[in-house]
PDB file of N, CA, C and O in Angstrom:
ATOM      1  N   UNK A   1     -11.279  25.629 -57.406  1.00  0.00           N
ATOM      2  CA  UNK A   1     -11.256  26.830 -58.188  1.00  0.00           C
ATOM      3  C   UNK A   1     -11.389  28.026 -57.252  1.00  0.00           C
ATOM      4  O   UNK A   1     -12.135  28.099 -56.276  1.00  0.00           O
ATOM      5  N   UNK A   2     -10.550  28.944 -57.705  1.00  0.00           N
ATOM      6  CA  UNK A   2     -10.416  29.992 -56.871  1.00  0.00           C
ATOM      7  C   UNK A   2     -11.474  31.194 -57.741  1.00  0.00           C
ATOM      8  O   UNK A   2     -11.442  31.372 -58.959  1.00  0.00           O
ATOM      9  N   UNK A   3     -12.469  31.998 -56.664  1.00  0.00           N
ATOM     10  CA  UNK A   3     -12.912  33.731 -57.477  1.00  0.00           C
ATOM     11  C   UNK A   3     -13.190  34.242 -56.821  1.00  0.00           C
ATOM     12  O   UNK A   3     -13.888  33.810 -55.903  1.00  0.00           O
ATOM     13  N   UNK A   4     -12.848  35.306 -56.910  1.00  0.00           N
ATOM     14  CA  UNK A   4     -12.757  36.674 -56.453  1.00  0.00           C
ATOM     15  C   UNK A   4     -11.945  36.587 -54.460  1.00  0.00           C
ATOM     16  O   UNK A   4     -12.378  37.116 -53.436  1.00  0.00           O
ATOM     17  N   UNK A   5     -10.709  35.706 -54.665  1.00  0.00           N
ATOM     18  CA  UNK A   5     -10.492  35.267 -53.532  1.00  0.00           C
ATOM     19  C   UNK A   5     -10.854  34.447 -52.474  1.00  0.00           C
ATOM     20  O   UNK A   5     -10.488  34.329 -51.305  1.00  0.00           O
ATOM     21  N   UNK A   6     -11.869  33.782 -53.367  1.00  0.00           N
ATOM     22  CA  UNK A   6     -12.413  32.373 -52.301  1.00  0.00           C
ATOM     23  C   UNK A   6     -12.331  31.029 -52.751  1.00  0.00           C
ATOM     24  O   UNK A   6     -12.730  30.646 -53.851  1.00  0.00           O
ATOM     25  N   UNK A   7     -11.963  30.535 -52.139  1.00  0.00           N
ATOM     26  CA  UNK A   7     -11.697  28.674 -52.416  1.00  0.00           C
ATOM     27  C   UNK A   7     -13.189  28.577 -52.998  1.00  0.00           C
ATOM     28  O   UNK A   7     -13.757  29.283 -52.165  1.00  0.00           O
ATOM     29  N   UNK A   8     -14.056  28.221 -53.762  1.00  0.00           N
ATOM     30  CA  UNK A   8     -15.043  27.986 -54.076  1.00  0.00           C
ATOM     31  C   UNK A   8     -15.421  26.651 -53.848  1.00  0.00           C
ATOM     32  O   UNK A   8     -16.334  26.164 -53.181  1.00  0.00           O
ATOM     33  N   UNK A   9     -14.693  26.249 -54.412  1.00  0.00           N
ATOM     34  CA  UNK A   9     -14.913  24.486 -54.153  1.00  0.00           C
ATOM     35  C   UNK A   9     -15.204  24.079 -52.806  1.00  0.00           C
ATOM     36  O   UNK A   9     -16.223  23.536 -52.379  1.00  0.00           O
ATOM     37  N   UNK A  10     -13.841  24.527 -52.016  1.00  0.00           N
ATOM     38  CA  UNK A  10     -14.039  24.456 -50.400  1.00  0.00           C
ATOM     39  C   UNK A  10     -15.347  25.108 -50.085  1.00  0.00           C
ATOM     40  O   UNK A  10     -16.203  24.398 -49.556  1.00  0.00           O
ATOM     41  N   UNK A  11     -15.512  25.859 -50.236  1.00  0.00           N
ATOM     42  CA  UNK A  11     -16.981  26.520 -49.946  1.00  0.00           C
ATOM     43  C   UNK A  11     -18.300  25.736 -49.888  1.00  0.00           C
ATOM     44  O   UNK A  11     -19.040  25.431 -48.953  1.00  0.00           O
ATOM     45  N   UNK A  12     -18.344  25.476 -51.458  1.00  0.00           N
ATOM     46  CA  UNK A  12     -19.262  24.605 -51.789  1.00  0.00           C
ATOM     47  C   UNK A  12     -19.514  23.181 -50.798  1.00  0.00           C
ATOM     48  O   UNK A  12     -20.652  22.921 -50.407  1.00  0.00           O
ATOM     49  N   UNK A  13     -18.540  22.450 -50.501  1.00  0.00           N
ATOM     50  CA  UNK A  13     -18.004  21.829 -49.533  1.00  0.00           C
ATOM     51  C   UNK A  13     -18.351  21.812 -48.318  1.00  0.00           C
ATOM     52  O   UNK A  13     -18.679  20.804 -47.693  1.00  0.00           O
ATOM     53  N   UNK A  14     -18.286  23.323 -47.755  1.00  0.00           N
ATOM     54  CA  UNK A  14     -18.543  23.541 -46.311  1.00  0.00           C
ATOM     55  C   UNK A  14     -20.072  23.738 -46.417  1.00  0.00           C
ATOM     56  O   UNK A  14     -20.545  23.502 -45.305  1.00  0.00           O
ATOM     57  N   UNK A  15     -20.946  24.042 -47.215  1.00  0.00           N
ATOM     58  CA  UNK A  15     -22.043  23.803 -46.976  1.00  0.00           C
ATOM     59  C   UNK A  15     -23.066  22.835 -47.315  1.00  0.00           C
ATOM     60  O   UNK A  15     -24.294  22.831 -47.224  1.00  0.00           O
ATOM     61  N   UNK A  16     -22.027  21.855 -47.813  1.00  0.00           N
ATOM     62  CA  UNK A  16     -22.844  20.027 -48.249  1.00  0.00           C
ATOM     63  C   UNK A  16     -22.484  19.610 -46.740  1.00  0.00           C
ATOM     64  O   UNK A  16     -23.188  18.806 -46.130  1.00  0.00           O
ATOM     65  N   UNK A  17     -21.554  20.096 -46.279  1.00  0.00           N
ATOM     66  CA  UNK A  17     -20.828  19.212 -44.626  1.00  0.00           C
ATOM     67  C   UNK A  17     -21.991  19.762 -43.413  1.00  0.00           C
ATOM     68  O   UNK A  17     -22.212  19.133 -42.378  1.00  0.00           O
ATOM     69  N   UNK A  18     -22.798  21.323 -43.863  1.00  0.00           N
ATOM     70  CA  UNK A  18     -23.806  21.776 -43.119  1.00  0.00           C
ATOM     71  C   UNK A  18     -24.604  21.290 -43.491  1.00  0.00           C
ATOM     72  O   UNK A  18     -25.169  20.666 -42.593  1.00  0.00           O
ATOM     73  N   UNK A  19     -25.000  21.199 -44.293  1.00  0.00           N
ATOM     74  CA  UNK A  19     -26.167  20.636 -45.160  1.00  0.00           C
ATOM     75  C   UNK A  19     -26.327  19.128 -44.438  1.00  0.00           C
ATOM     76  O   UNK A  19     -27.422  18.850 -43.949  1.00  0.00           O
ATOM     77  N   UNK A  20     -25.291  18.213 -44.378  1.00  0.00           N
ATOM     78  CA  UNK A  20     -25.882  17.113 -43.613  1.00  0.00           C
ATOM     79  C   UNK A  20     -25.977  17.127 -42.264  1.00  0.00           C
ATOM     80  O   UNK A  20     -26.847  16.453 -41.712  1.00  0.00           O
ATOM     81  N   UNK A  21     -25.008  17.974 -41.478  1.00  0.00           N
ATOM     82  CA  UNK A  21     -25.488  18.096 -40.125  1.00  0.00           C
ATOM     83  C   UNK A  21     -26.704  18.568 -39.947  1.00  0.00           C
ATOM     84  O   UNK A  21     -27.318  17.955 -39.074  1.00  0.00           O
ATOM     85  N   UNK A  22     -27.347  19.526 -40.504  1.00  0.00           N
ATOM     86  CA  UNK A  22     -28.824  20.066 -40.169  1.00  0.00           C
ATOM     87  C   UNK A  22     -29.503  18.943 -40.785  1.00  0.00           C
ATOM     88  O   UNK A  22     -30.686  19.133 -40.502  1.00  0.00           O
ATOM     89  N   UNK A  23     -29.391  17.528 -41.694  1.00  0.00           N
ATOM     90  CA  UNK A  23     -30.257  16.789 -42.170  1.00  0.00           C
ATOM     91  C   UNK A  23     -30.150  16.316 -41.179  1.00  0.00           C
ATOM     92  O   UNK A  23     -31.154  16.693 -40.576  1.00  0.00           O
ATOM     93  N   UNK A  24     -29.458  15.565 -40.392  1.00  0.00           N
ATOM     94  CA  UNK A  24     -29.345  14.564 -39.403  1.00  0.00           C
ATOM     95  C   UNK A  24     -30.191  15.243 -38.306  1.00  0.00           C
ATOM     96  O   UNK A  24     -31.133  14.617 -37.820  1.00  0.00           O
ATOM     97  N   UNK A  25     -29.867  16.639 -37.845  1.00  0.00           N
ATOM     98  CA  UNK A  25     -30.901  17.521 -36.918  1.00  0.00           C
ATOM     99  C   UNK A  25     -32.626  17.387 -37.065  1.00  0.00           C
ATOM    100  O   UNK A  25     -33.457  17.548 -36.172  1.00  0.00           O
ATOM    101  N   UNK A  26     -32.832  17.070 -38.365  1.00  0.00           N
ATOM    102  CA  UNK A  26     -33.912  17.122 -39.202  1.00  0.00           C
ATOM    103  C   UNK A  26     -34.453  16.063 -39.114  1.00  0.00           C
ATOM    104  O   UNK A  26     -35.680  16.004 -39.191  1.00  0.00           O
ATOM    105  N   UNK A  27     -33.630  14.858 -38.914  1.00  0.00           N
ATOM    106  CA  UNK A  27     -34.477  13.306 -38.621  1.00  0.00           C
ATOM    107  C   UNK A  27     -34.638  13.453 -37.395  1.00  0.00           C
ATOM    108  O   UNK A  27     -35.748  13.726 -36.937  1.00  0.00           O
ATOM    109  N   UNK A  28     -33.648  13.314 -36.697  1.00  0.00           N
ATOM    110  CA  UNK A  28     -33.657  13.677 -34.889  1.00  0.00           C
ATOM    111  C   UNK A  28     -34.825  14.322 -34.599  1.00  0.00           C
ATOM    112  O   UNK A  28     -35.568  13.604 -33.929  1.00  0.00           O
ATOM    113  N   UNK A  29     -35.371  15.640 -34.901  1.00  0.00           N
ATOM    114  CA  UNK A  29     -36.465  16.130 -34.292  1.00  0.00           C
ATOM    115  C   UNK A  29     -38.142  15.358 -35.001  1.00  0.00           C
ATOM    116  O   UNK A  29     -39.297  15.154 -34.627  1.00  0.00           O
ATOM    117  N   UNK A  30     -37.507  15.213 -35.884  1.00  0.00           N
ATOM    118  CA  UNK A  30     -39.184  13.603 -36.314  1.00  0.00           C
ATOM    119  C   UNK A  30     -39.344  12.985 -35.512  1.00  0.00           C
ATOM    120  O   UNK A  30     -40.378  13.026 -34.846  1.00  0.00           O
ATOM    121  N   UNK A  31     -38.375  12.192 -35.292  1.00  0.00           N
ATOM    122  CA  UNK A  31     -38.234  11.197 -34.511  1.00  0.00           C
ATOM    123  C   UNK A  31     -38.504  10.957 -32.817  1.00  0.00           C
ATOM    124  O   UNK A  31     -39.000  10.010 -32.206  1.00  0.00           O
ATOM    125  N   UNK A  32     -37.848  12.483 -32.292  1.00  0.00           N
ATOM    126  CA  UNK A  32     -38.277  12.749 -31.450  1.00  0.00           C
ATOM    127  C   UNK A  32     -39.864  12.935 -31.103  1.00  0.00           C
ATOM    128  O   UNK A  32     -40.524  12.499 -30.160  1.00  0.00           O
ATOM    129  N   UNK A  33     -40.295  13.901 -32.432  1.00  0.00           N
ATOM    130  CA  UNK A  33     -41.322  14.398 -32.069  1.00  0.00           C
ATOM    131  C   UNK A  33     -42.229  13.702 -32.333  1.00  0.00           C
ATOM    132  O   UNK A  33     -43.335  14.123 -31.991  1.00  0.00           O
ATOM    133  N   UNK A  34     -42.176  12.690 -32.868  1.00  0.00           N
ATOM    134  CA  UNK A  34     -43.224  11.042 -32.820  1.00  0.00           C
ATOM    135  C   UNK A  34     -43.339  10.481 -31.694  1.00  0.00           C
ATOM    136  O   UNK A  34     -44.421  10.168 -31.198  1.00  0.00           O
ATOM    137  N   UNK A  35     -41.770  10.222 -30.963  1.00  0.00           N
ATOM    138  CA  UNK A  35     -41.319   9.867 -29.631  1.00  0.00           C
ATOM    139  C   UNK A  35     -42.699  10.588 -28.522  1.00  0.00           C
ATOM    140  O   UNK A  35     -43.585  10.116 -27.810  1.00  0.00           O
ATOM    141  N   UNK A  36     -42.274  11.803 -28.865  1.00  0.00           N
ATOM    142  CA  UNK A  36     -43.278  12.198 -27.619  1.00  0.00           C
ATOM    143  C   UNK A  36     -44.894  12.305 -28.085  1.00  0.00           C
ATOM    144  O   UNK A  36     -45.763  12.233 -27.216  1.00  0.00           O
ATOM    145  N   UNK A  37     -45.110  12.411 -28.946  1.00  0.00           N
ATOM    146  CA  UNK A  37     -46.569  12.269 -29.138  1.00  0.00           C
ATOM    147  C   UNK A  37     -46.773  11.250 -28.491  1.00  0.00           C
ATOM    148  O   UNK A  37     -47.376  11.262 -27.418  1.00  0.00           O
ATOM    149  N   UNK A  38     -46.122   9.804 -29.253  1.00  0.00           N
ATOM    150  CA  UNK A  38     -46.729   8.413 -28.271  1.00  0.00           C
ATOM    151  C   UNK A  38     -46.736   8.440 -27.271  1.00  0.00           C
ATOM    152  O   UNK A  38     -47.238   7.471 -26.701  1.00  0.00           O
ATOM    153  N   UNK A  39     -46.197   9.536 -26.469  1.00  0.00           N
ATOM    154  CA  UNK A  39     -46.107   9.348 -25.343  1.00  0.00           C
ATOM    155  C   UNK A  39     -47.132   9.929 -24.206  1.00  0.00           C
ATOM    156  O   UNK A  39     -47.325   9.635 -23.026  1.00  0.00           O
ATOM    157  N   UNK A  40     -47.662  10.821 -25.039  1.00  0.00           N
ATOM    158  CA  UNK A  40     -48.783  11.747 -24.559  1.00  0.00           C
ATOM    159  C   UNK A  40     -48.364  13.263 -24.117  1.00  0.00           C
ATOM    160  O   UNK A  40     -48.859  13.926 -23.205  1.00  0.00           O
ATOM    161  N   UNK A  41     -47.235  13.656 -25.083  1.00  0.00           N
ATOM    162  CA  UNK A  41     -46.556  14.961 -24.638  1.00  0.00           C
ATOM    163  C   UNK A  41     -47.039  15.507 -25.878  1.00  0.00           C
ATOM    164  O   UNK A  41     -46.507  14.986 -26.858  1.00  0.00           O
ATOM    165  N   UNK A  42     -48.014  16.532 -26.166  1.00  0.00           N
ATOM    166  CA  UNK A  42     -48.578  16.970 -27.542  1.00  0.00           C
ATOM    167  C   UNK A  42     -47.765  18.256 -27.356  1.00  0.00           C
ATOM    168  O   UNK A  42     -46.672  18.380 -27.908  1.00  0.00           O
ATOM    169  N   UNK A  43     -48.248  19.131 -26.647  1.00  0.00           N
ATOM    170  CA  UNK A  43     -47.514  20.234 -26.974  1.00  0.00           C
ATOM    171  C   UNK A  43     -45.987  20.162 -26.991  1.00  0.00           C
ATOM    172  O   UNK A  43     -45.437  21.197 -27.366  1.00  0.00           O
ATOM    173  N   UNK A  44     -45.228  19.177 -26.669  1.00  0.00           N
ATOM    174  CA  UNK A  44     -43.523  18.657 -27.119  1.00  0.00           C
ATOM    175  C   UNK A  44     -43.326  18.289 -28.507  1.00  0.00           C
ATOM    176  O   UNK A  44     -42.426  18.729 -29.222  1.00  0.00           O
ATOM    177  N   UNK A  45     -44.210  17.465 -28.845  1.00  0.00           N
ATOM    178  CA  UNK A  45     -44.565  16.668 -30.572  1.00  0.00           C
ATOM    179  C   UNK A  45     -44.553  18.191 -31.357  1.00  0.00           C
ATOM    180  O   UNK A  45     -43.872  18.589 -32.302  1.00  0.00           O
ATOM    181  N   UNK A  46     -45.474  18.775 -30.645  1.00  0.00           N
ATOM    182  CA  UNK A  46     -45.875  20.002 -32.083  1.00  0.00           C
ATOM    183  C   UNK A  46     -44.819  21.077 -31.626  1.00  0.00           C
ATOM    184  O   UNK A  46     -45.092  22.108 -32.241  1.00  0.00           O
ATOM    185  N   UNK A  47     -43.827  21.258 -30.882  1.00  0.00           N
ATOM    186  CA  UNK A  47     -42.812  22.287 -30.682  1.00  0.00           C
ATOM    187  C   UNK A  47     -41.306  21.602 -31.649  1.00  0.00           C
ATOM    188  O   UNK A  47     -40.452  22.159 -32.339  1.00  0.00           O
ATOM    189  N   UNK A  48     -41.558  20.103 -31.244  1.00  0.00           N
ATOM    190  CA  UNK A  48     -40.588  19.427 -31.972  1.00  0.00           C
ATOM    191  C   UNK A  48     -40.579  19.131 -33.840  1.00  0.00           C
ATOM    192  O   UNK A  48     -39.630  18.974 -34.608  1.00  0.00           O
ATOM    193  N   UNK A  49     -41.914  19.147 -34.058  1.00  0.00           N
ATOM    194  CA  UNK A  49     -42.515  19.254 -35.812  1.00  0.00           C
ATOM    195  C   UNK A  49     -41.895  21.073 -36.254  1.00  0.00           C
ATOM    196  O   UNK A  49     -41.135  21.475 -37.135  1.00  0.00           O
ATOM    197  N   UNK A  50     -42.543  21.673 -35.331  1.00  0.00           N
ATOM    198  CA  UNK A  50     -42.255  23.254 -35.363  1.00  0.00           C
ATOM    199  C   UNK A  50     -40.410  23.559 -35.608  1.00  0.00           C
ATOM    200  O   UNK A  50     -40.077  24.515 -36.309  1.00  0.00           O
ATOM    201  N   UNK A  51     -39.645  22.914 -35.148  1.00  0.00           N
ATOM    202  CA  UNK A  51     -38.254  22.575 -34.604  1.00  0.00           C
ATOM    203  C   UNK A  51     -37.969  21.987 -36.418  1.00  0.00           C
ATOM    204  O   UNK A  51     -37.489  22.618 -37.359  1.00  0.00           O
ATOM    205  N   UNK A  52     -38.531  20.452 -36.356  1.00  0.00           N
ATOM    206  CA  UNK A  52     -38.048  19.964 -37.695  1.00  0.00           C
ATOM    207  C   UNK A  52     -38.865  21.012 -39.080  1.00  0.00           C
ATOM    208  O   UNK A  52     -38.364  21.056 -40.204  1.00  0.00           O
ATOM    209  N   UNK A  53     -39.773  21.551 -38.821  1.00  0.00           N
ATOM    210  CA  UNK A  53     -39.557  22.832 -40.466  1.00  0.00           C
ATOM    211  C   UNK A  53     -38.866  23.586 -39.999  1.00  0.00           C
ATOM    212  O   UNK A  53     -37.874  23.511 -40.723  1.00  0.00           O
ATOM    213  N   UNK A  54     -38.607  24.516 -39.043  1.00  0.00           N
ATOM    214  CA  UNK A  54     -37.646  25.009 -39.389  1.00  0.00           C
ATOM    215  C   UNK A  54     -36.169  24.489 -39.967  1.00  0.00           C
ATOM    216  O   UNK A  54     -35.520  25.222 -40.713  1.00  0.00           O
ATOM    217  N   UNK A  55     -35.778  23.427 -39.646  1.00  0.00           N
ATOM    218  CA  UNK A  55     -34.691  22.430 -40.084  1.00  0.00           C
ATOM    219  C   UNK A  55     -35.182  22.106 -41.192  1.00  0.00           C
ATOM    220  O   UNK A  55     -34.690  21.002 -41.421  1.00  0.00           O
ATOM    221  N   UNK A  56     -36.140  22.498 -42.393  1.00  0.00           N
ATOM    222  CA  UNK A  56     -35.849  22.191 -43.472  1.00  0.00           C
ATOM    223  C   UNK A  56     -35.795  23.859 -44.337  1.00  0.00           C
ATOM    224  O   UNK A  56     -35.122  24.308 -45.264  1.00  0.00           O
ATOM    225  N   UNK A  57     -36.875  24.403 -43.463  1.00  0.00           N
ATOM    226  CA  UNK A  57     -36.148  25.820 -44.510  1.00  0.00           C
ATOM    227  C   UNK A  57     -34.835  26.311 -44.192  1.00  0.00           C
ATOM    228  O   UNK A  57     -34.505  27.284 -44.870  1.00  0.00           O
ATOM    229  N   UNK A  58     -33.955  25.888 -43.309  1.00  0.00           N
ATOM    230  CA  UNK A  58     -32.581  26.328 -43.373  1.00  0.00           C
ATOM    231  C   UNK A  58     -31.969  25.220 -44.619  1.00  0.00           C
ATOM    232  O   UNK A  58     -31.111  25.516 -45.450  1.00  0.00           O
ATOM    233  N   UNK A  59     -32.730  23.767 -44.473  1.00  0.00           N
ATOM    234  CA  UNK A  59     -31.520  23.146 -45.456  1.00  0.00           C
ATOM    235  C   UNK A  59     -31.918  23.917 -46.970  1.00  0.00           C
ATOM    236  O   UNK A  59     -30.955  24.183 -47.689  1.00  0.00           O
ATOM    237  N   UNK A  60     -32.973  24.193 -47.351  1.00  0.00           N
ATOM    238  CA  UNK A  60     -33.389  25.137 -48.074  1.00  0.00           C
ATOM    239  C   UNK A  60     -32.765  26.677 -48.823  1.00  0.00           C
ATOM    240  O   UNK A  60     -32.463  26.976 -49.979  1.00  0.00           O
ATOM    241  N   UNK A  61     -32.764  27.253 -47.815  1.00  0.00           N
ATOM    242  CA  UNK A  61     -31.392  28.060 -47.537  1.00  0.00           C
ATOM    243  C   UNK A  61     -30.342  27.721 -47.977  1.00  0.00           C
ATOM    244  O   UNK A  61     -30.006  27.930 -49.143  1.00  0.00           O
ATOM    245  N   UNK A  62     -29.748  27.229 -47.253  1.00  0.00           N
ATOM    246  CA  UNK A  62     -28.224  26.180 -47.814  1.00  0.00           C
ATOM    247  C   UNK A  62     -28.453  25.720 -49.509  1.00  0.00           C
ATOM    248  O   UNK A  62     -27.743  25.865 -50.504  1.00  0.00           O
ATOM    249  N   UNK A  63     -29.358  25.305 -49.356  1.00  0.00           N
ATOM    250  CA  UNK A  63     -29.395  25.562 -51.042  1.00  0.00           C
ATOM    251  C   UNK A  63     -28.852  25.962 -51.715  1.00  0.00           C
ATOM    252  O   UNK A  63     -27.726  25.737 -52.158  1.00  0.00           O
ATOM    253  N   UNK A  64     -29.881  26.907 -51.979  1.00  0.00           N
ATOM    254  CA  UNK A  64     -29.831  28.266 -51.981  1.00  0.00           C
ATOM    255  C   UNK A  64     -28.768  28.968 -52.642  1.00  0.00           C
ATOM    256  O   UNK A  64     -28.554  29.354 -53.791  1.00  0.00           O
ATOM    257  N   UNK A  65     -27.884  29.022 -50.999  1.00  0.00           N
ATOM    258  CA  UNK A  65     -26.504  29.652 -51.180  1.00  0.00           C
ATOM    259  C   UNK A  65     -25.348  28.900 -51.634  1.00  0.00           C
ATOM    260  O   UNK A  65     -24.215  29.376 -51.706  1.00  0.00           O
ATOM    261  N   UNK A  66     -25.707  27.568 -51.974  1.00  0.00           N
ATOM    262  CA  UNK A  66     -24.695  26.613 -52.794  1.00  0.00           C
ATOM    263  C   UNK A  66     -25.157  27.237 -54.378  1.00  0.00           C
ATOM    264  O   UNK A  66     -24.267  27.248 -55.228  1.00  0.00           O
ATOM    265  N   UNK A  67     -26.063  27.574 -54.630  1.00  0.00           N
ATOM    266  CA  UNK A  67     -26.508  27.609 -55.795  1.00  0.00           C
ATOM    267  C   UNK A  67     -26.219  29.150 -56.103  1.00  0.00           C
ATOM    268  O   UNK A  67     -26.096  29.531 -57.267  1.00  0.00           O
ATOM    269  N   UNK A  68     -26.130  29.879 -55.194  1.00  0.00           N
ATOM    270  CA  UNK A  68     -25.468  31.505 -55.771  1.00  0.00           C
ATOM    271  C   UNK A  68     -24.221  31.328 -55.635  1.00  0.00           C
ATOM    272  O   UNK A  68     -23.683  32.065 -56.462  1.00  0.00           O
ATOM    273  N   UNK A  69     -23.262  30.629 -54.918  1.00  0.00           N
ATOM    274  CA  UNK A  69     -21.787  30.225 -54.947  1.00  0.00           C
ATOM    275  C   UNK A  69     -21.770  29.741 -56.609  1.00  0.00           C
ATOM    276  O   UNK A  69     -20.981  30.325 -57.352  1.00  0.00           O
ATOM    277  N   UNK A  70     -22.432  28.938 -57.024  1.00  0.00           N
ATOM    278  CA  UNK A  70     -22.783  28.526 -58.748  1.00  0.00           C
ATOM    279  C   UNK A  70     -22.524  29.325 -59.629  1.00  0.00           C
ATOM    280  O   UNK A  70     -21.603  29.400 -60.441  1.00  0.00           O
ATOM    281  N   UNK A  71     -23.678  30.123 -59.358  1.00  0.00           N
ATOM    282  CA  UNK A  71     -23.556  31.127 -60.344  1.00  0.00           C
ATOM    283  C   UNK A  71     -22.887  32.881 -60.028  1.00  0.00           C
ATOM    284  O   UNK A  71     -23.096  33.825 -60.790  1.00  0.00           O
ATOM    285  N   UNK A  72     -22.228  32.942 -58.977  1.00  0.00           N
ATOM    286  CA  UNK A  72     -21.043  33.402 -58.892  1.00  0.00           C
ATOM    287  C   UNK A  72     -20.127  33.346 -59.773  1.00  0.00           C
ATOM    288  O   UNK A  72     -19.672  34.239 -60.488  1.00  0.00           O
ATOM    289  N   UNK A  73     -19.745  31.727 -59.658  1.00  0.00           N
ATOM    290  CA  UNK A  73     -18.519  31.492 -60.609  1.00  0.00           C
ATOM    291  C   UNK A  73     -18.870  31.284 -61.823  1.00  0.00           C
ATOM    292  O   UNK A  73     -18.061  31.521 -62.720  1.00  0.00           O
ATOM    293  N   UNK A  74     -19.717  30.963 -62.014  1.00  0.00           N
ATOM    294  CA  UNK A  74     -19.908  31.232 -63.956  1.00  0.00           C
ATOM    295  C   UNK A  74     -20.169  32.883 -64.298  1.00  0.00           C
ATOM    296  O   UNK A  74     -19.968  33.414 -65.391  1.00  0.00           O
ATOM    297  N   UNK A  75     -20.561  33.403 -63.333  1.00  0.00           N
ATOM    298  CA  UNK A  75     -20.248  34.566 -63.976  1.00  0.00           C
ATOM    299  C   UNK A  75     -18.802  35.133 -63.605  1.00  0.00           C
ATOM    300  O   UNK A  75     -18.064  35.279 -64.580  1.00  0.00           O
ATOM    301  N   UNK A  76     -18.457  35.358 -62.793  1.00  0.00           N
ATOM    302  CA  UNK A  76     -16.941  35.855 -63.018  1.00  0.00           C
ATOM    303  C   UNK A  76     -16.380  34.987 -63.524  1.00  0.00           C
ATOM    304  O   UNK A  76     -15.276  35.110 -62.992  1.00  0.00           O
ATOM    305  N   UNK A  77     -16.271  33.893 -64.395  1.00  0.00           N
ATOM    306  CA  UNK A  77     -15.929  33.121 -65.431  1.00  0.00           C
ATOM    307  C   UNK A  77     -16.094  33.345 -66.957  1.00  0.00           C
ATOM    308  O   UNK A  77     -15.488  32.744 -67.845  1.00  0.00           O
ATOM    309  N   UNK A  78     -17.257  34.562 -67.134  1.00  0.00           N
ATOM    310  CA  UNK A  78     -17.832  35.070 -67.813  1.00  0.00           C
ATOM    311  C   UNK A  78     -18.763  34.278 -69.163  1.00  0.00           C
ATOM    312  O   UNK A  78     -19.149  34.598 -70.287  1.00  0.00           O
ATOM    313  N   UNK A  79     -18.841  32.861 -68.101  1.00  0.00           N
ATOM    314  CA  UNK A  79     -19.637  31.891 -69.134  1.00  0.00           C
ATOM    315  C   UNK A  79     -21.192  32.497 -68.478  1.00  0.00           C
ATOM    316  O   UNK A  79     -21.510  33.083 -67.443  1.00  0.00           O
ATOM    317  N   UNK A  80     -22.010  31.946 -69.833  1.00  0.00           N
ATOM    318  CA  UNK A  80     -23.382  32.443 -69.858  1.00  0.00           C
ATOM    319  C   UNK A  80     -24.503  30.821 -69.696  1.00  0.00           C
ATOM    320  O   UNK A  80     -24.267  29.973 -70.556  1.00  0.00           O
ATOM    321  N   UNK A  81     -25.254  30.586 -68.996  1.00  0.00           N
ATOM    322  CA  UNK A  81     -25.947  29.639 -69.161  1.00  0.00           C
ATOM    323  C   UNK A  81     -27.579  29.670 -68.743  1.00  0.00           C
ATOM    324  O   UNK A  81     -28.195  29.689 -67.678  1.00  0.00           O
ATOM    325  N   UNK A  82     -27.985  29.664 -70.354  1.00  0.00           N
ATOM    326  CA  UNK A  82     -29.778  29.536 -70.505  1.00  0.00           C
ATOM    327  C   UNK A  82     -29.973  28.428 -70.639  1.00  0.00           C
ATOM    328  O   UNK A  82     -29.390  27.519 -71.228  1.00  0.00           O
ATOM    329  N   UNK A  83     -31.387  28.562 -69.697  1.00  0.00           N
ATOM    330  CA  UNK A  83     -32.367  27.075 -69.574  1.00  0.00           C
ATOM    331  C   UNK A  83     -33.292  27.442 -70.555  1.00  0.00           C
ATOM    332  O   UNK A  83     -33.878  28.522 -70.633  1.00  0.00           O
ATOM    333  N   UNK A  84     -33.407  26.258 -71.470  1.00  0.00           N
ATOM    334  CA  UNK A  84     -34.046  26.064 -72.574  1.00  0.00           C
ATOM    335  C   UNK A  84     -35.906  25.143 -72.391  1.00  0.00           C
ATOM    336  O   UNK A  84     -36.585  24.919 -73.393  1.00  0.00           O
TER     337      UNK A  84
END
């Protein structure tokens, strides 16, 4: 579906395709940052935990902006939708 000149769909799209690259970023730095704790690297563990929230308030974000791409198109669609 096309509005106001944007592939929407594609859109929507391009940020489920971000959305899993930053998830995969998001295990990676756990993982890591478990990695180095066991290892006796603390201040690496807690730069790498520091690393994975930020990797979740961006997927957060991404949200977000999948969800105003949403309601974008229902409104220039000029459908109305209340949560009951």
């Amino acid at each position: 579906m096309r509005t106001n000149g944007v592939n929407t769909t594609q859109l929507e799209a391009m940020i489920d395709m971000t959305d899993d690259y930053v998830a995969v970023g998001y295990r990676w730095a756990h993982k890591m940052a478990h990695m180095a704790g066991d290892g006796g690297f603390e201040s690496a563990s807690e730069k790498l935990h520091a690393a994975q929230h930020l990797l979740a308030d961006a997927r957060a974000l991404l949200d977000e902006a999948k969800m105003c791409v949403e309601e974008g198109v229902t409104v220039a669609n000029g459908i109305t939708a209340k949560r009951v």
